[in-house]
Residue, then its C-alpha position, 0 to 999 in steps of 0.5 A: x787670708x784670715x778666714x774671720x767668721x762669728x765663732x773666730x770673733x766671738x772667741x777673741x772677745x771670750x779671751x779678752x773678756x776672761x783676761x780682764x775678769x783674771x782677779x776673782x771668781x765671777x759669772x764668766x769664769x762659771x759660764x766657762x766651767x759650764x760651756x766647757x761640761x754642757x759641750x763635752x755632753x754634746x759632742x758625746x752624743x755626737x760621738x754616738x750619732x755621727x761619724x767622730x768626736x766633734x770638737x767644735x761643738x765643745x769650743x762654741x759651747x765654751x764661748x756661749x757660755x763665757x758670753x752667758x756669764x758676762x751678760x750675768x756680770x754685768x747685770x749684777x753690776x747694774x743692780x748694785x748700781x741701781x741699789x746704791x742709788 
């Protein structure tokens, strides 16, 4: 059976969100570049806290920060909206 929770779906839409944005640099591809340094520090200090290297702090990082940076995108272009009208 699929085991669907939150973070399974949240990172198909990462995915879909990054394929469609493919062209030009924007906020979504940074919040990625973002998610993905903010979680390796994180997972670091779990290293050092808990028993081992926790890899699913590093993948839900990168999906907050690919959500972060899609919110910013659309924000822009609801300013540049706003001011051509």
């Amino acid at each position: 059976m699929l085991d669907l929770n939150v973070w399974t779906i949240f990172g198909g839409i990462s995915i879909v969100l990054l394929i469609l944005f493919w062209k030009k640099k924007n906020a979504i591809w940074g919040g990625l570049t973002i998610g993905i340094i903010v979680g390796f520090l994180i997972a670091i200090v779990y290293l050092f806290k808990e028993t081992g290297f926790n890899w699913s702090i590093i993948g839900k990082s990168t999906v907050s920060g690919v959500m972060i940076g899609f919110v910013a995108e659309l924000l822009g272009m609801l300013f540049d909206f706003m001011k051509k009208k």
